[in-house]
mmCIF file as Biopython writes it, N, C-alpha, C and O atoms, coordinates in Angstrom:
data_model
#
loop_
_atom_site.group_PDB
_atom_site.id
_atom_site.type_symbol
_atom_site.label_atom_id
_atom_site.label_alt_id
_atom_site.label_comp_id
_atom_site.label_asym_id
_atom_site.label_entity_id
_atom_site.label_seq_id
_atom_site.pdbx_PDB_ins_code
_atom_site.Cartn_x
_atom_site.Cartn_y
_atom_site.Cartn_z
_atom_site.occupancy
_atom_site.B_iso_or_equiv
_atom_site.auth_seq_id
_atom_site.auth_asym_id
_atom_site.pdbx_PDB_model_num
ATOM 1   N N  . UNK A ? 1  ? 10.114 17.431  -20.433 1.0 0.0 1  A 1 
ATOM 2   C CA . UNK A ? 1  ? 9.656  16.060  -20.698 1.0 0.0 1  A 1 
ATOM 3   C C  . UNK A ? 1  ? 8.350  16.093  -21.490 1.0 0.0 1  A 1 
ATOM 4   O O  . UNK A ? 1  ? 7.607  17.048  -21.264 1.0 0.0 1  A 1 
ATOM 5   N N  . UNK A ? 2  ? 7.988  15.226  -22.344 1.0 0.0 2  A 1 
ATOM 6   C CA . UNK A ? 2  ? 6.846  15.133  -23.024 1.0 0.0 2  A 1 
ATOM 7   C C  . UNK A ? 2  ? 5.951  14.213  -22.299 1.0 0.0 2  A 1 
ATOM 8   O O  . UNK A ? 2  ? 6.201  13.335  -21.472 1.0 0.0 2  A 1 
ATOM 9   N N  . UNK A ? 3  ? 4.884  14.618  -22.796 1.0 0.0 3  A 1 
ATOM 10  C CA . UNK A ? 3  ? 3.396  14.523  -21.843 1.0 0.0 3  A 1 
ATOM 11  C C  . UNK A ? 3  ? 2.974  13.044  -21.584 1.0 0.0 3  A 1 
ATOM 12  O O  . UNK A ? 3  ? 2.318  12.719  -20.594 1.0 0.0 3  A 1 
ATOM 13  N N  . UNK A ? 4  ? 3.389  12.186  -22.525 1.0 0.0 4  A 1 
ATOM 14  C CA . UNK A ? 4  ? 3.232  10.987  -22.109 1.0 0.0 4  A 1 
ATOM 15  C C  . UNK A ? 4  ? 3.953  10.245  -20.995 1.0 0.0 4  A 1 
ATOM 16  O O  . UNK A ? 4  ? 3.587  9.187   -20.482 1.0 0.0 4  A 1 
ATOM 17  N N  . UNK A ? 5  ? 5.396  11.200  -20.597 1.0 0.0 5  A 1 
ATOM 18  C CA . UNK A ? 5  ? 6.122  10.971  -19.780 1.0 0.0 5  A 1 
ATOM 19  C C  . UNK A ? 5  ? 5.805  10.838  -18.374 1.0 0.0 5  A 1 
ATOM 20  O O  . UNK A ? 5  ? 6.120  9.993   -17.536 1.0 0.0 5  A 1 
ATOM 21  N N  . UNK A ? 6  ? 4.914  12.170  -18.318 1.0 0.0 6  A 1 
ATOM 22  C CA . UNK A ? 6  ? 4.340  12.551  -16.725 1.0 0.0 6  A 1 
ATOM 23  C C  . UNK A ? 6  ? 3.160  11.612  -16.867 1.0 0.0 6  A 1 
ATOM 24  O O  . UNK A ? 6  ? 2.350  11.713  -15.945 1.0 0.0 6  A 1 
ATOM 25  N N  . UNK A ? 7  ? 2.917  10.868  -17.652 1.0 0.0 7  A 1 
ATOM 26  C CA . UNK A ? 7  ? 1.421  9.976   -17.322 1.0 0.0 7  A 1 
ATOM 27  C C  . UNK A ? 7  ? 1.984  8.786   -17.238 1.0 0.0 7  A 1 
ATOM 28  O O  . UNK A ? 7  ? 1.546  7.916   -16.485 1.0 0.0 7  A 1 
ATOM 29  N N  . UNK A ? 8  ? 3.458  8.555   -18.334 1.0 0.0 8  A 1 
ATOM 30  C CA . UNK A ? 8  ? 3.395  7.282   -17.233 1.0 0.0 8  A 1 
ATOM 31  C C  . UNK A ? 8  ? 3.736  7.065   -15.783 1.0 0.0 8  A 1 
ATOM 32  O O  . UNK A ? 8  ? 3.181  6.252   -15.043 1.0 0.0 8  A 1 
ATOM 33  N N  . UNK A ? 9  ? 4.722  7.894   -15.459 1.0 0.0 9  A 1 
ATOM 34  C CA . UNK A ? 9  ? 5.518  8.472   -14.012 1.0 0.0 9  A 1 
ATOM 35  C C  . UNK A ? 9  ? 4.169  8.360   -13.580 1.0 0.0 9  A 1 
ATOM 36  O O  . UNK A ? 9  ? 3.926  7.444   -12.794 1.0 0.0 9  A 1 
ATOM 37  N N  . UNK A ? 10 ? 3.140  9.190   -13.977 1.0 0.0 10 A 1 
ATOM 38  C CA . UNK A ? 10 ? 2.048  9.219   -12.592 1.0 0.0 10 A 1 
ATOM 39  C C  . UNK A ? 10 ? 1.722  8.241   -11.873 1.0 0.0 10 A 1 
ATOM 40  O O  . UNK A ? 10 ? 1.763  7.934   -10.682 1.0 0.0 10 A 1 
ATOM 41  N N  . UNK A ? 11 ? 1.129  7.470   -13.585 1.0 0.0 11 A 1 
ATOM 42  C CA . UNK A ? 11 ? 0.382  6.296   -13.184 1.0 0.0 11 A 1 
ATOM 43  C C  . UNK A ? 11 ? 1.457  5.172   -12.647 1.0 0.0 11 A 1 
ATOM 44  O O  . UNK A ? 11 ? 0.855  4.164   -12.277 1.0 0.0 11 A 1 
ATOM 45  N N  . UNK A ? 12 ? 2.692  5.084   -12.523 1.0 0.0 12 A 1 
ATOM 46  C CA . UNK A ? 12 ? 3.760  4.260   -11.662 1.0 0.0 12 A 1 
ATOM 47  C C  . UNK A ? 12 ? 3.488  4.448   -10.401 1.0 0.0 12 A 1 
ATOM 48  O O  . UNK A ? 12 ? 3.116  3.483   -9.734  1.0 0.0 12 A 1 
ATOM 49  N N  . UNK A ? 13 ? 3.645  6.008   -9.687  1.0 0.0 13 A 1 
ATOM 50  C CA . UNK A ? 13 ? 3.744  6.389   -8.446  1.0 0.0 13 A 1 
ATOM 51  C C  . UNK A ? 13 ? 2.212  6.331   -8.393  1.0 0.0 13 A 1 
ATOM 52  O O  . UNK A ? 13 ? 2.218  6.511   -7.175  1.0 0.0 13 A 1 
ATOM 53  N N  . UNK A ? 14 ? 1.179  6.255   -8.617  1.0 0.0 14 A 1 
ATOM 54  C CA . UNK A ? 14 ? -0.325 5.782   -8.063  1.0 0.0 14 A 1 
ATOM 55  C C  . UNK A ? 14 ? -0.052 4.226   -7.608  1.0 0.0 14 A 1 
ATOM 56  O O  . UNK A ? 14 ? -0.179 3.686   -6.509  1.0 0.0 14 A 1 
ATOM 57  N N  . UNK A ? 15 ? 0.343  3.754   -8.791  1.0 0.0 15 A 1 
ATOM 58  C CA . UNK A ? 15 ? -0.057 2.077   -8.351  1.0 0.0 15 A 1 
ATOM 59  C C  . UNK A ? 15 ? 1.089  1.651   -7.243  1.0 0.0 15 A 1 
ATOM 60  O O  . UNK A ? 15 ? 0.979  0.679   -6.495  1.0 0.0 15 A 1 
ATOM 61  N N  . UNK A ? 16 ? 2.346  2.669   -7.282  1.0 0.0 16 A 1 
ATOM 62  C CA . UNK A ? 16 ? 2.735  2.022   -5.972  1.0 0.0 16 A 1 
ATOM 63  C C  . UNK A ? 16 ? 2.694  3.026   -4.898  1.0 0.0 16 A 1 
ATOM 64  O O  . UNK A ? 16 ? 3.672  3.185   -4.168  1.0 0.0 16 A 1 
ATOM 65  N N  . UNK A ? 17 ? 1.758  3.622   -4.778  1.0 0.0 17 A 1 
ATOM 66  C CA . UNK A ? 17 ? 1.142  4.232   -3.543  1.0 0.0 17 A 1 
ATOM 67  C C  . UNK A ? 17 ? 0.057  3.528   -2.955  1.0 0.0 17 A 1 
ATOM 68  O O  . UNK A ? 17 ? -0.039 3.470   -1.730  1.0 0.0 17 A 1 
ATOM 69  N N  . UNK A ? 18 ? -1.154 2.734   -4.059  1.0 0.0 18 A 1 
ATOM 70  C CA . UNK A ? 18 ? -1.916 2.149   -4.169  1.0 0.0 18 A 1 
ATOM 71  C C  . UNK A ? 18 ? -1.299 0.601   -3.615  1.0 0.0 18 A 1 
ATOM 72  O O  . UNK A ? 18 ? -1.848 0.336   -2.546  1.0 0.0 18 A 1 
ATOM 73  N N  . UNK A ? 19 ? -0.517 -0.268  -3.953  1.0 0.0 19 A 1 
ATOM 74  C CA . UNK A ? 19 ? 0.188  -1.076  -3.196  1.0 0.0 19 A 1 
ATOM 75  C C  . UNK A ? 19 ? 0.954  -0.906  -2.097  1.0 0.0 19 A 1 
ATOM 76  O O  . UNK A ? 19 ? 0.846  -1.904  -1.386  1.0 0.0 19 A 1 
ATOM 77  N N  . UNK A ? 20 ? 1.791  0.026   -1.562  1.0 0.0 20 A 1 
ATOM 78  C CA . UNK A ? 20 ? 1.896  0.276   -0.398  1.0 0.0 20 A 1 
ATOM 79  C C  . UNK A ? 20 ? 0.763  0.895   0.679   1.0 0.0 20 A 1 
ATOM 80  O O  . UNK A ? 20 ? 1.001  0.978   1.884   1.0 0.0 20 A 1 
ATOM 81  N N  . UNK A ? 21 ? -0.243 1.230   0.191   1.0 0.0 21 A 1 
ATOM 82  C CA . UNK A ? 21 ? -1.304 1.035   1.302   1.0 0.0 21 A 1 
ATOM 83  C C  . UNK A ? 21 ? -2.107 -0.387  1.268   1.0 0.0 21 A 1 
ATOM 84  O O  . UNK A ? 21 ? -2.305 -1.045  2.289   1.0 0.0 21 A 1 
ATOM 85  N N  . UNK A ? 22 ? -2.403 -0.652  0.392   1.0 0.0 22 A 1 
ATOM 86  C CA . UNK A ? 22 ? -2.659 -2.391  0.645   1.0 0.0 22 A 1 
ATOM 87  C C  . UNK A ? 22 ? -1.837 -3.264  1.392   1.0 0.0 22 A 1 
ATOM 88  O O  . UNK A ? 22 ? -2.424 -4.036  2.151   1.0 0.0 22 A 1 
ATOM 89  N N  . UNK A ? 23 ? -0.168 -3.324  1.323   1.0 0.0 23 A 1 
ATOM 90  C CA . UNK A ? 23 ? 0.645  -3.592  2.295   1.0 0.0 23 A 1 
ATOM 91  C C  . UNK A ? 23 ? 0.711  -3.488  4.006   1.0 0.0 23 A 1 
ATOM 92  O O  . UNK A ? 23 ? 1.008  -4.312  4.871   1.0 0.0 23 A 1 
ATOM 93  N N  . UNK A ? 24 ? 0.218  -1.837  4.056   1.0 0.0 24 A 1 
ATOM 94  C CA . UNK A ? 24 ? 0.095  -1.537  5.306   1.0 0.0 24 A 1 
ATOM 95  C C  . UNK A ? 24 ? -1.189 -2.171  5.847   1.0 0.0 24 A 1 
ATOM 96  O O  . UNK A ? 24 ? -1.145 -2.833  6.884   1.0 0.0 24 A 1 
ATOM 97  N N  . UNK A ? 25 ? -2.544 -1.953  5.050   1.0 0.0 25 A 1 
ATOM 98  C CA . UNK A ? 25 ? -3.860 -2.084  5.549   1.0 0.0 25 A 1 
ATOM 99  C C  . UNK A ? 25 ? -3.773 -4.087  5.632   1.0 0.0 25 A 1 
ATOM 100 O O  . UNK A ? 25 ? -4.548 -4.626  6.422   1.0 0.0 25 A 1 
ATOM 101 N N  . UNK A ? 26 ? -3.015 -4.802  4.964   1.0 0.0 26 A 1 
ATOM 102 C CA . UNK A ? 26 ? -2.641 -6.292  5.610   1.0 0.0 26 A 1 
ATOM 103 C C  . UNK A ? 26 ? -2.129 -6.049  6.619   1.0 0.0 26 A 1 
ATOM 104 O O  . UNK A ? 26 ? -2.885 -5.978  7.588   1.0 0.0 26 A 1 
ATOM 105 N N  . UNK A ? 27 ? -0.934 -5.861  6.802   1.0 0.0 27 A 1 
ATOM 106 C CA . UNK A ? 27 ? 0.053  -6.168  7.946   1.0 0.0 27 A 1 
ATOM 107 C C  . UNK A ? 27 ? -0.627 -5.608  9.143   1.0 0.0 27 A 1 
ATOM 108 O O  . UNK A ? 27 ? -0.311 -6.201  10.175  1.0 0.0 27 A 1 
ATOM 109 N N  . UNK A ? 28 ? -1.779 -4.279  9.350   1.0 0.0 28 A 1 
ATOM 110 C CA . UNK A ? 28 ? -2.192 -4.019  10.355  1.0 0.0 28 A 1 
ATOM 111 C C  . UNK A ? 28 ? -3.121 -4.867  10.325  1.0 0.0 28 A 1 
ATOM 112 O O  . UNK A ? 28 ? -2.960 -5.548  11.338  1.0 0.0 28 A 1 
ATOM 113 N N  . UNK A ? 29 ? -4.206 -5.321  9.638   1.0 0.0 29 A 1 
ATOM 114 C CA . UNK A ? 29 ? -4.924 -6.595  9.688   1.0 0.0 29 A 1 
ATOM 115 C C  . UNK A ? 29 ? -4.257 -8.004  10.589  1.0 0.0 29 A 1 
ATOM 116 O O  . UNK A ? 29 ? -4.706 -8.765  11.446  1.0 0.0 29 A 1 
ATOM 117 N N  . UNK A ? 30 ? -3.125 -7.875  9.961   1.0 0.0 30 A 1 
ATOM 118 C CA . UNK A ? 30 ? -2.508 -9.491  11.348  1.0 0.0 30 A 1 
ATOM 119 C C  . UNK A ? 30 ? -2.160 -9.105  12.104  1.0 0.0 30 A 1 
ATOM 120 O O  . UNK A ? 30 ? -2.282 -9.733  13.156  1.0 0.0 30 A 1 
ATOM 121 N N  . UNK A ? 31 ? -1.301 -7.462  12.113  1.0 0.0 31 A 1 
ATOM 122 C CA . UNK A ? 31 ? -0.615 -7.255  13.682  1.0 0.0 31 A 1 
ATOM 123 C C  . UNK A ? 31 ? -2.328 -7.650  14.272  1.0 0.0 31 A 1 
ATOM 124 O O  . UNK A ? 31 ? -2.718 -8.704  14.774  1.0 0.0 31 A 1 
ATOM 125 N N  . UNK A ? 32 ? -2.970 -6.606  14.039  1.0 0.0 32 A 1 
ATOM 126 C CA . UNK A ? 32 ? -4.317 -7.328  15.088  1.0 0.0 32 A 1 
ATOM 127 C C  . UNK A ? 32 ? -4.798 -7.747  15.691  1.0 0.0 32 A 1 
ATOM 128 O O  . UNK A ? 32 ? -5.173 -7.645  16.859  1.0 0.0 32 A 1 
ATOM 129 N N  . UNK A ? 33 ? -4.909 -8.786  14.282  1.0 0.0 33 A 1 
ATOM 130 C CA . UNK A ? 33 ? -5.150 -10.358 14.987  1.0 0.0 33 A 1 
ATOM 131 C C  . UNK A ? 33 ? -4.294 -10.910 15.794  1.0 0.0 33 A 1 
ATOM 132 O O  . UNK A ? 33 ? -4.494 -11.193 16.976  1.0 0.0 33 A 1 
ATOM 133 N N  . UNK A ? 34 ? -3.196 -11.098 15.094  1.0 0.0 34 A 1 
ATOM 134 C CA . UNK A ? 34 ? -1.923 -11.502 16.485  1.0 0.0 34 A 1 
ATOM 135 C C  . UNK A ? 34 ? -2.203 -11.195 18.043  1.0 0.0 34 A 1 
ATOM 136 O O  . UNK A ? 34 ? -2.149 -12.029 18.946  1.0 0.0 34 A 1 
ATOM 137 N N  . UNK A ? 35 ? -2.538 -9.711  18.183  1.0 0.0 35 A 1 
ATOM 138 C CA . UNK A ? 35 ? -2.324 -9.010  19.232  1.0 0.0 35 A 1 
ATOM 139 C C  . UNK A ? 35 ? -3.302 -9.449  20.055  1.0 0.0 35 A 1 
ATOM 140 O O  . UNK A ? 35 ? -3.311 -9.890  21.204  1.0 0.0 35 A 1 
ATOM 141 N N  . UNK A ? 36 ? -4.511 -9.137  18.846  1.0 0.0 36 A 1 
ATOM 142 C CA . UNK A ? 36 ? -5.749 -9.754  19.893  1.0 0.0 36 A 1 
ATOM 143 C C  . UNK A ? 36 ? -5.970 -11.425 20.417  1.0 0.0 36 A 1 
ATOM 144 O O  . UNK A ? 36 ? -6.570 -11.750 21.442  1.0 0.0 36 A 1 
ATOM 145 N N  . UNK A ? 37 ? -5.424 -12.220 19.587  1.0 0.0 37 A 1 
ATOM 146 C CA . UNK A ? 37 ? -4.871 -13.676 20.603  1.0 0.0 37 A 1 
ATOM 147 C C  . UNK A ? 37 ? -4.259 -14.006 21.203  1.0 0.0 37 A 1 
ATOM 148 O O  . UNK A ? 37 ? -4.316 -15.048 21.856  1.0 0.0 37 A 1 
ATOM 149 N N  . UNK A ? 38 ? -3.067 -12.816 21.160  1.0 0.0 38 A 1 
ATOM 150 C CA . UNK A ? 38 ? -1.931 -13.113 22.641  1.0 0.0 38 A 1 
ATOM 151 C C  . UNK A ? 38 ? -2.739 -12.353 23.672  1.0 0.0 38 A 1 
ATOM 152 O O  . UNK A ? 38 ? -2.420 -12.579 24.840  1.0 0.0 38 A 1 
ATOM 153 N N  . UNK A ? 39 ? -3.659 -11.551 23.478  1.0 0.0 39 A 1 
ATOM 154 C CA . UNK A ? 39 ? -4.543 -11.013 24.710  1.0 0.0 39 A 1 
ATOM 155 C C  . UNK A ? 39 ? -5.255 -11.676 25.566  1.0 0.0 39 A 1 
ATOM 156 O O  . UNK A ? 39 ? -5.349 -11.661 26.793  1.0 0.0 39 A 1 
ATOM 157 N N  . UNK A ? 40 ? -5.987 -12.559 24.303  1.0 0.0 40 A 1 
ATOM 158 C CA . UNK A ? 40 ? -6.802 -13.439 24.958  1.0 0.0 40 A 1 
ATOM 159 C C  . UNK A ? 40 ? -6.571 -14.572 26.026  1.0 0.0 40 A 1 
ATOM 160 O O  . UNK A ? 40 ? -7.525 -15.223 26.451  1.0 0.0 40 A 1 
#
């Protein structure tokens, strides 16, 4: 493959590595919260 190939591939699999941890770091943000008001 030529070199521009593996840079774009990279930069694909960054930004959706980079969005699937933003995904996770929300959803544990509300589980959270959720959790911590049904506690309360």
């Amino acid at each position: 493959h030529s070199k521009a190939f593996w840079i774009i591939s990279g930069s694909a699999v960054s930004g959706v590595l980079i969005m699937a941890g933003f995904l996770i770091w929300k959803f544990r943000a509300l589980f959270s919260r959720s959790s911590d008001e049904t506690l309360k």
